[in-house]
MDAnalysis code that builds the backbone (N, CA, C; Angstrom):
import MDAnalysis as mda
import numpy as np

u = mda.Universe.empty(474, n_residues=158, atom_resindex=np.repeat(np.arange(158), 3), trajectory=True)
u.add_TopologyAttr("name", ["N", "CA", "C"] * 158)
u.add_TopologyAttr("resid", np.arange(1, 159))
u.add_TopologyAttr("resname", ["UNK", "UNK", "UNK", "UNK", "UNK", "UNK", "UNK", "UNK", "UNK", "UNK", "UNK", "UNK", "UNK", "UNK", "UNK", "UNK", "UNK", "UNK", "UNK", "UNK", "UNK", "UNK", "UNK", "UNK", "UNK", "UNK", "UNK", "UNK", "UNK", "UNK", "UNK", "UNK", "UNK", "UNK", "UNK", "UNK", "UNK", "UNK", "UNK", "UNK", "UNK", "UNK", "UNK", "UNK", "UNK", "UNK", "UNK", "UNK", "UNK", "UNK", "UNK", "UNK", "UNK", "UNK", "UNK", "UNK", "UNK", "UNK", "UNK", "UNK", "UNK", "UNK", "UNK", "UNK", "UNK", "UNK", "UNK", "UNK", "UNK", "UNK", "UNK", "UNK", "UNK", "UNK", "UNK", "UNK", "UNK", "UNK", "UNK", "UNK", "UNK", "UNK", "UNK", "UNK", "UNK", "UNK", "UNK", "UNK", "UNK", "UNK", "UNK", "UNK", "UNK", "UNK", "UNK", "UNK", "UNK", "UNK", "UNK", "UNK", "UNK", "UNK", "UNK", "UNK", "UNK", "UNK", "UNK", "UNK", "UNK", "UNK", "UNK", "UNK", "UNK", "UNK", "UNK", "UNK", "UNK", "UNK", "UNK", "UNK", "UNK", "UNK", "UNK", "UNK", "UNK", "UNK", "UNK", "UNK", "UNK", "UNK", "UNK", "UNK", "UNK", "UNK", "UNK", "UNK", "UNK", "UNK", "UNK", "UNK", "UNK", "UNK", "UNK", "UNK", "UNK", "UNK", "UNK", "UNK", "UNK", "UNK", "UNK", "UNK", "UNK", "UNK", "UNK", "UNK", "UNK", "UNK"])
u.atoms.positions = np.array([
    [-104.686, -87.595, -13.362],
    [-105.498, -87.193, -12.220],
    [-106.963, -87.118, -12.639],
    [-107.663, -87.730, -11.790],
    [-109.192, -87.852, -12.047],
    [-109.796, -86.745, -11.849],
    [-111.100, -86.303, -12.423],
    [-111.800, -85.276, -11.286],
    [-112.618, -85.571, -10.263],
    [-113.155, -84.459, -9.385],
    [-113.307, -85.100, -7.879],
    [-114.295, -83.982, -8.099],
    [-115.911, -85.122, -7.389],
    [-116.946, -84.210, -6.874],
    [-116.372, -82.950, -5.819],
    [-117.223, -81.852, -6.280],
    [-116.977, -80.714, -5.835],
    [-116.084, -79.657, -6.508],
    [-114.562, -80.188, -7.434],
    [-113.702, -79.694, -8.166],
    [-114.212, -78.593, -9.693],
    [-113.503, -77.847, -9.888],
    [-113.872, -77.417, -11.335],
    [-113.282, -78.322, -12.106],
    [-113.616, -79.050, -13.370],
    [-113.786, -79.574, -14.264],
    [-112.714, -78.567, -15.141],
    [-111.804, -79.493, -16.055],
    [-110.704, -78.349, -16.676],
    [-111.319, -78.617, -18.067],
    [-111.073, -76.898, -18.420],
    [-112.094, -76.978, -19.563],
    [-111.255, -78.018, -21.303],
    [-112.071, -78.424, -21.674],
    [-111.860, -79.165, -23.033],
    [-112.545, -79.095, -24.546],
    [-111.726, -78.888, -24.751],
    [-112.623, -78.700, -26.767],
    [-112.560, -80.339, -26.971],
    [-113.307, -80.485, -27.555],
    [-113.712, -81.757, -28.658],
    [-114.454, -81.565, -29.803],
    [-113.957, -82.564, -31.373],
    [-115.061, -82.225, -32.323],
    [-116.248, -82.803, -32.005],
    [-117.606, -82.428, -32.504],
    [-118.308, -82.822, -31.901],
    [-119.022, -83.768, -34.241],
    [-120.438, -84.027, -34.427],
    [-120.583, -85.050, -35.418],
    [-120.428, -84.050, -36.517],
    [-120.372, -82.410, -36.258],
    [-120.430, -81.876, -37.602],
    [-118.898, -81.131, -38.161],
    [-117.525, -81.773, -36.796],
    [-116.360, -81.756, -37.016],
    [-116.122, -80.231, -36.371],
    [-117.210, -79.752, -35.386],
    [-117.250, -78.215, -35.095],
    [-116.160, -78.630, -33.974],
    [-115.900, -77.859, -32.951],
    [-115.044, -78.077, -31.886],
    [-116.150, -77.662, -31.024],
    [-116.354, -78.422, -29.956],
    [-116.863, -77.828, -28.775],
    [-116.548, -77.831, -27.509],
    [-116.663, -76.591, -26.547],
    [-115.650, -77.035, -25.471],
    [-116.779, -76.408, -23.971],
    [-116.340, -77.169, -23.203],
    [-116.793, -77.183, -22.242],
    [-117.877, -75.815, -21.419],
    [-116.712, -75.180, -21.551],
    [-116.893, -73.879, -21.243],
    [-117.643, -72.856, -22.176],
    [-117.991, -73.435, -23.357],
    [-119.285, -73.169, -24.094],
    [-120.799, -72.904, -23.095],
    [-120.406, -73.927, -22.553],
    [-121.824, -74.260, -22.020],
    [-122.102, -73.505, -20.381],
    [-120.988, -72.195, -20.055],
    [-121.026, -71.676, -19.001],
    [-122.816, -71.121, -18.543],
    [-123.092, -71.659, -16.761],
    [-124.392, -70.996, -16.907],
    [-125.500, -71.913, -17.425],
    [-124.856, -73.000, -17.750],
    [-126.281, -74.262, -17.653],
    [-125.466, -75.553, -17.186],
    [-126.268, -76.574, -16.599],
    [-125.991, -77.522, -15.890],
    [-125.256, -78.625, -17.276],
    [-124.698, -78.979, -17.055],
    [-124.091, -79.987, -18.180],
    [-124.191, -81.708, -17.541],
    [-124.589, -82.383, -18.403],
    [-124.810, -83.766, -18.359],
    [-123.770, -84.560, -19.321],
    [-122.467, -84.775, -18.852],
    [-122.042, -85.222, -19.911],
    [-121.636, -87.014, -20.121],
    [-122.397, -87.753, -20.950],
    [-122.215, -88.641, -20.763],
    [-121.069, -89.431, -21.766],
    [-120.589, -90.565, -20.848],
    [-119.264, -91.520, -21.536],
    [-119.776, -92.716, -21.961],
    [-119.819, -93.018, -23.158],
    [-120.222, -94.322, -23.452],
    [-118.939, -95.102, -25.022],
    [-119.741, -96.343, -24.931],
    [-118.289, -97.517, -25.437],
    [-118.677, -96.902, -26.845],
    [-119.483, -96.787, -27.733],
    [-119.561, -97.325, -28.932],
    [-120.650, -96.954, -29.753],
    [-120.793, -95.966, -30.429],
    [-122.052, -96.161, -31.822],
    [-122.659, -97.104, -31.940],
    [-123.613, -97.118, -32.288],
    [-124.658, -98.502, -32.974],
    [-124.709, -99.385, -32.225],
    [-124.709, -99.651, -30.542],
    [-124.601, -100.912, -30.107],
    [-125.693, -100.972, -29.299],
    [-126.146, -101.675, -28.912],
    [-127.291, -102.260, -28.464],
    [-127.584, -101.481, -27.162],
    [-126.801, -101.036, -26.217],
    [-126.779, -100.643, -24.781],
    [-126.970, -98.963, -25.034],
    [-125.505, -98.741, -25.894],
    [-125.292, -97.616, -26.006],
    [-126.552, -96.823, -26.966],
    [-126.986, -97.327, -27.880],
    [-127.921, -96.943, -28.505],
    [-129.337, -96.830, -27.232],
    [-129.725, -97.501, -26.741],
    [-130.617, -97.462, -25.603],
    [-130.584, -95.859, -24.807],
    [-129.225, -96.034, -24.308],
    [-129.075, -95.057, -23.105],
    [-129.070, -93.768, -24.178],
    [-128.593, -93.675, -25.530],
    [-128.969, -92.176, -26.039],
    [-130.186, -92.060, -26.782],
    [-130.952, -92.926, -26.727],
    [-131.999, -92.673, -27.226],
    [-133.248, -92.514, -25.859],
    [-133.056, -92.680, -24.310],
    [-133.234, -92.209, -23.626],
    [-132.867, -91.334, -23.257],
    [-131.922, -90.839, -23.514],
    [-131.254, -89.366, -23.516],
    [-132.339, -88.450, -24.584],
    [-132.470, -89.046, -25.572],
    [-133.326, -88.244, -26.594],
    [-134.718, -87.615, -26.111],
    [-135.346, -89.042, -25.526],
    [-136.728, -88.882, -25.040],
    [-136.946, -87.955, -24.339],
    [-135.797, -87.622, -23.256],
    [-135.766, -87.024, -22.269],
    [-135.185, -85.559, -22.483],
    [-134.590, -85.387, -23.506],
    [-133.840, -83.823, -24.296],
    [-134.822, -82.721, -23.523],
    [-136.243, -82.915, -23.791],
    [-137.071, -81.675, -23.339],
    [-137.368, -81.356, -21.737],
    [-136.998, -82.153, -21.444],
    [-137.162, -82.190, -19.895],
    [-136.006, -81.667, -19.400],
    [-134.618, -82.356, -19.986],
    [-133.332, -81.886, -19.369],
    [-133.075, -80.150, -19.934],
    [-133.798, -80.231, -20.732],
    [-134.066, -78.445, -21.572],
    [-134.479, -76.949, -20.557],
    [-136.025, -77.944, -20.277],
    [-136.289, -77.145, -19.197],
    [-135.520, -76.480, -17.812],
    [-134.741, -77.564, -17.535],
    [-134.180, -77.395, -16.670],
    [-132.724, -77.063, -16.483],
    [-132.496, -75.952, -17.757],
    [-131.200, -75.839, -18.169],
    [-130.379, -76.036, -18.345],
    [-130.146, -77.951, -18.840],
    [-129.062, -78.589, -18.769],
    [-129.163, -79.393, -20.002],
    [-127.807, -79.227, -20.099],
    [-127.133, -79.493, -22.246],
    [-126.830, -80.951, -21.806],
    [-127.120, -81.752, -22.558],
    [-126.578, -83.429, -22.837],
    [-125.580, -83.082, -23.712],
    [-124.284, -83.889, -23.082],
    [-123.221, -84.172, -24.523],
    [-122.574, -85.437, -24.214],
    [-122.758, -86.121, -25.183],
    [-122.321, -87.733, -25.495],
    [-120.935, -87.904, -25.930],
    [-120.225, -88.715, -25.462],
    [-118.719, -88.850, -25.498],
    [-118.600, -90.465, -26.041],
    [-117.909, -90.366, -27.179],
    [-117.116, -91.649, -27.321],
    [-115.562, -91.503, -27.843],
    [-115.174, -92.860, -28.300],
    [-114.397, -92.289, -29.157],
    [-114.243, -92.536, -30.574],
    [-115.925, -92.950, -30.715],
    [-116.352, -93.149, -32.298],
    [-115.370, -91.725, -33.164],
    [-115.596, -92.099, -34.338],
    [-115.340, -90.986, -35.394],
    [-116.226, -89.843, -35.450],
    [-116.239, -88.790, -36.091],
    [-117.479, -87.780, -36.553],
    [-118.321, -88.382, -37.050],
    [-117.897, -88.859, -38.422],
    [-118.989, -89.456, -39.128],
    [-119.843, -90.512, -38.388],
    [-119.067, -91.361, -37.837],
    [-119.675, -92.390, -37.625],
    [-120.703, -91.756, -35.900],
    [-120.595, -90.615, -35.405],
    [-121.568, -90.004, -34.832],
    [-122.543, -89.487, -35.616],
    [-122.392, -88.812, -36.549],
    [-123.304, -88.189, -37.479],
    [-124.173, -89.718, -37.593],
    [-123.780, -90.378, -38.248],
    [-124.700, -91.571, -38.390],
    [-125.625, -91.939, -37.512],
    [-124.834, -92.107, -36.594],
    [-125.940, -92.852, -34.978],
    [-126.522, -91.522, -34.218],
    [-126.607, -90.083, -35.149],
    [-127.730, -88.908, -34.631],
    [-128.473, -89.395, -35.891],
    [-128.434, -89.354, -37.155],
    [-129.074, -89.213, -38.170],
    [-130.112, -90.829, -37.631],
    [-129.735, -91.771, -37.710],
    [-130.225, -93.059, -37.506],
    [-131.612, -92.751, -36.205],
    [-131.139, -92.125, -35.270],
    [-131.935, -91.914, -33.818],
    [-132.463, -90.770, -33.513],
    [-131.961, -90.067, -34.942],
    [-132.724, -88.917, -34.365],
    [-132.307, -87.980, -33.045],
    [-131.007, -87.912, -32.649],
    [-130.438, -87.486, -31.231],
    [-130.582, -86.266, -31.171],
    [-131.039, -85.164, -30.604],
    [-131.287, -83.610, -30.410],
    [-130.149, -83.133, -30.074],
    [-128.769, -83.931, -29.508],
    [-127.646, -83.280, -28.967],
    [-126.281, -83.486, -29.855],
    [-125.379, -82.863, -29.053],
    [-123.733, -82.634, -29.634],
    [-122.621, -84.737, -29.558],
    [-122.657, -85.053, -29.893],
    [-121.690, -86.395, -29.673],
    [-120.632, -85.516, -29.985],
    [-119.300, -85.827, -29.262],
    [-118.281, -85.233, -29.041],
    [-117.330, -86.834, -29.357],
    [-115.889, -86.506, -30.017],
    [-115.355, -87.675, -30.735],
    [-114.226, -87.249, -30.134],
    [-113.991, -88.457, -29.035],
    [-112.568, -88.424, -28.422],
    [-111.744, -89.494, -28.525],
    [-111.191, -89.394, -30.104],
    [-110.665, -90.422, -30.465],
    [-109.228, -90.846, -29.781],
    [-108.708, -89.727, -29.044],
    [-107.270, -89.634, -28.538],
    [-107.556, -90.640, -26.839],
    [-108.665, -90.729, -26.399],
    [-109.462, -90.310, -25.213],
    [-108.540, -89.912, -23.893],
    [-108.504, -88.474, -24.626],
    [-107.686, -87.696, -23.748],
    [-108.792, -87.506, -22.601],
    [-109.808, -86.899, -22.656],
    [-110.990, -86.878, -21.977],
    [-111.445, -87.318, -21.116],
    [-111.409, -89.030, -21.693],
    [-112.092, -90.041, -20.617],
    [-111.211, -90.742, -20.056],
    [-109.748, -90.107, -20.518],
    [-108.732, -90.177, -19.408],
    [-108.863, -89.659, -17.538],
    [-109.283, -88.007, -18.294],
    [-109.168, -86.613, -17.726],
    [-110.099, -87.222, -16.386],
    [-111.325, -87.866, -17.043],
    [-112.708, -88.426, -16.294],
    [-112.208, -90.100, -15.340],
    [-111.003, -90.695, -15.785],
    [-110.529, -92.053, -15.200],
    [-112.051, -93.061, -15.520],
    [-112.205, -92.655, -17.285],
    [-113.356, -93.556, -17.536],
    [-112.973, -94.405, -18.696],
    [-111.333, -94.079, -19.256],
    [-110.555, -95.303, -19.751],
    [-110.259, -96.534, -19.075],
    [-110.363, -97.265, -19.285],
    [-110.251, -98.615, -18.395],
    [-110.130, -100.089, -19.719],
    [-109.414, -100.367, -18.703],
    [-109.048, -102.049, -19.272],
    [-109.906, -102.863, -19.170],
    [-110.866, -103.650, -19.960],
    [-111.707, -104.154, -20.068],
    [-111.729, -105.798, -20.773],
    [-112.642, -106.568, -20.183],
    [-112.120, -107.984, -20.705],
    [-113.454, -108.300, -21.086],
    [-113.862, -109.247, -22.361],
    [-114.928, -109.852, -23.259],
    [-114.219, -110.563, -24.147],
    [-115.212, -112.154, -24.044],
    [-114.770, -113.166, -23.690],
    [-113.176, -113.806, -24.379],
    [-112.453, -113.451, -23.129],
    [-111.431, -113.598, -22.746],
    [-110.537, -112.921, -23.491],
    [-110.909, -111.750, -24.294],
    [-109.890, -110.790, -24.641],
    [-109.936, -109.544, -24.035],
    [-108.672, -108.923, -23.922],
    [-108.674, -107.594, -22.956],
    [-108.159, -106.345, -24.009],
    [-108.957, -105.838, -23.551],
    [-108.846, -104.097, -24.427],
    [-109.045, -103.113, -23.770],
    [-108.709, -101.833, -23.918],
    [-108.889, -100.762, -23.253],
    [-110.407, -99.812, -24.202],
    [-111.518, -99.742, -23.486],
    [-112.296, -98.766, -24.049],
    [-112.903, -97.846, -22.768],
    [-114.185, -97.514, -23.269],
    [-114.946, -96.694, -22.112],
    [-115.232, -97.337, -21.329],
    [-116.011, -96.896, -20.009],
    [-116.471, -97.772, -18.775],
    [-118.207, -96.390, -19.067],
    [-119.092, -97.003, -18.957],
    [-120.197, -95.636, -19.570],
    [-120.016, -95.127, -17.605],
    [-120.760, -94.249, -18.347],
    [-120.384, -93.249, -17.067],
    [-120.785, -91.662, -17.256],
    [-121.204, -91.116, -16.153],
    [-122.398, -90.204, -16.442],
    [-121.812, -88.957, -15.353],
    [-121.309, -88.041, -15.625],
    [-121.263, -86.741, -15.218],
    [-121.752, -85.203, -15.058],
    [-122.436, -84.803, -13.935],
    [-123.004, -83.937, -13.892],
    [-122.605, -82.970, -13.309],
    [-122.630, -81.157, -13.835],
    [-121.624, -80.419, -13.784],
    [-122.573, -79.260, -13.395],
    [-122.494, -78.345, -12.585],
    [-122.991, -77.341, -12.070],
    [-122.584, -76.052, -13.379],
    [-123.569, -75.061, -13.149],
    [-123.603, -74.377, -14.056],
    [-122.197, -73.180, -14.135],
    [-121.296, -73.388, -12.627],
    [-120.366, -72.794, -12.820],
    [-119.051, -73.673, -13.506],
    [-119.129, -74.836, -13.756],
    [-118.718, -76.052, -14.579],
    [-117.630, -76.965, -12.908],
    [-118.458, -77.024, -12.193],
    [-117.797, -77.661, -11.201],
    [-118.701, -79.352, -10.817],
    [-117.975, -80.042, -11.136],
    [-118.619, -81.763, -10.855],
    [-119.249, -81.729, -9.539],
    [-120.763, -82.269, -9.960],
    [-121.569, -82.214, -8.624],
    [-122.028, -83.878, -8.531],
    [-121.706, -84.346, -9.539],
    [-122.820, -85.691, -9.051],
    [-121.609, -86.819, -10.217],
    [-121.424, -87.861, -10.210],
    [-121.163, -88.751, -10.723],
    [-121.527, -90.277, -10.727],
    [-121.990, -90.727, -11.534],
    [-122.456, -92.008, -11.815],
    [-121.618, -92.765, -12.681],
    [-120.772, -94.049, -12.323],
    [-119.876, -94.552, -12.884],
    [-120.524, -96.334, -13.215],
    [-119.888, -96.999, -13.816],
    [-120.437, -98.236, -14.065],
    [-121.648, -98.405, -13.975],
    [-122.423, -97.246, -15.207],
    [-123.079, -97.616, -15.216],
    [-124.180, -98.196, -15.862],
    [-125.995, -99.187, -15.346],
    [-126.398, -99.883, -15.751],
    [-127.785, -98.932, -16.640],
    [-127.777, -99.372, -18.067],
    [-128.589, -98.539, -19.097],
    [-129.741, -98.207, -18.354],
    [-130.581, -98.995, -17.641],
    [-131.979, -99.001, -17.062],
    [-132.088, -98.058, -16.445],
    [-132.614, -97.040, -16.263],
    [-133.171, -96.249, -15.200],
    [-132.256, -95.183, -14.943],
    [-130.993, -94.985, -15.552],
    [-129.997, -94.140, -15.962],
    [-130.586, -92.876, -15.931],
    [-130.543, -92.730, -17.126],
    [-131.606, -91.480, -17.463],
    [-132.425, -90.901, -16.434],
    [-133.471, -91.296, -16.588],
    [-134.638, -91.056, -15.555],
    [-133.810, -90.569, -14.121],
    [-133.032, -91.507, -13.525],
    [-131.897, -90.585, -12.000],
    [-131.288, -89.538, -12.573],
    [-130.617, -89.160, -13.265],
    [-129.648, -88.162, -13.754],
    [-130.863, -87.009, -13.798],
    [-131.659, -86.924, -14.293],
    [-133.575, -86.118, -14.479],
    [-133.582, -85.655, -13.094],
    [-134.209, -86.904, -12.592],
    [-134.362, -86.633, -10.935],
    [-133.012, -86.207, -10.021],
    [-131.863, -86.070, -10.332],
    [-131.053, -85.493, -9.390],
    [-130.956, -83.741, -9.835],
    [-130.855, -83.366, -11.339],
    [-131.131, -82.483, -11.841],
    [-132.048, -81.452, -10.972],
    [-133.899, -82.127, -11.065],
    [-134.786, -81.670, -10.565],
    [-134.302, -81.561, -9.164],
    [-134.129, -82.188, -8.840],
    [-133.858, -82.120, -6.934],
    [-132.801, -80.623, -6.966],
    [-131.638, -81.133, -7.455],
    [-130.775, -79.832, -7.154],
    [-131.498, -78.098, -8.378],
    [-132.183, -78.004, -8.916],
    [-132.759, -76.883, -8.821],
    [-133.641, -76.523, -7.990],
    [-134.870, -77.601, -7.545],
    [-135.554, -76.714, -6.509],
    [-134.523, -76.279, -5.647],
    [-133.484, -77.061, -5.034],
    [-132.891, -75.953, -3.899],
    [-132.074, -74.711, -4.496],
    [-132.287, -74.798, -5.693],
    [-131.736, -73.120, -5.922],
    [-132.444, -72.027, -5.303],
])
């Protein structure tokens, strides 16, 4: 079963690059951004968290934690923070029980072989941990920057 804008979000531990566990419900009381992406070190994925990076102080202000989901290893997260410099938690869902939980496992085809990995995909969670906004398939460009601006929008109406 997927989750559904408006729903509470069921809470989840994951290790995150320093093998800590972190779980959802850590983060009660700030807006959570949690994003799904394919892969360490890759060209796209490296993009969209290193716009994630740029943007750390802005999403700060506005009381909301970035956490990056793959189902890289620890280490091999530790690497691609150490490499980029990332201000946030990468969470290692090697089981991807998770991006099950999210229906952001998917069967995927490149050129002409089929595998199951991530679909990237961007979830945003109200500070009582209930899904308010979702962005699925989606394209690195301008990512960031909307997820910012929907953020900003839904605090002024607090």
């Amino acid at each position: 079963m997927s989750v559904k804008i408006g729903s509470k979000v069921k809470d989840f531990s994951l290790p995150n690059q320093n093998g800590e566990n972190i779980s959802l419900s850590d983060y009660q009381g700030k807006y959570v951004v949690l994003y799904f992406y394919p892969k360490d070190m890759t060209p796209g994925c490296t993009t969209e968290a290193c716009d994630f990076r740029d943007n750390h102080e802005s999403f700060k202000e506005l009381d909301a934690v970035i956490l990056g989901v793959s189902p890289d290893p620890e280490a091999r997260h530790q690497k691609f923070i150490d490499k980029h410099e990332l201000p946030f938690n990468l969470l290692s869902d090697e089981d991807h029980q998770v991006a099950e939980q999210f229906d952001v496992w998917k069967l995927k085809k490149n050129f002409g072989k089929e595998y199951y990995g991530i679909e990237r995909s961007t979830f945003i969670l109200d500070k009582e941990g209930n899904l308010i906004k979702e962005y699925r398939k989606v394209r690195v460009k301008d990512h960031v920057s909307n997820a910012l601006t929907y953020i900003k929008e839904i605090k002024e109406d607090e």
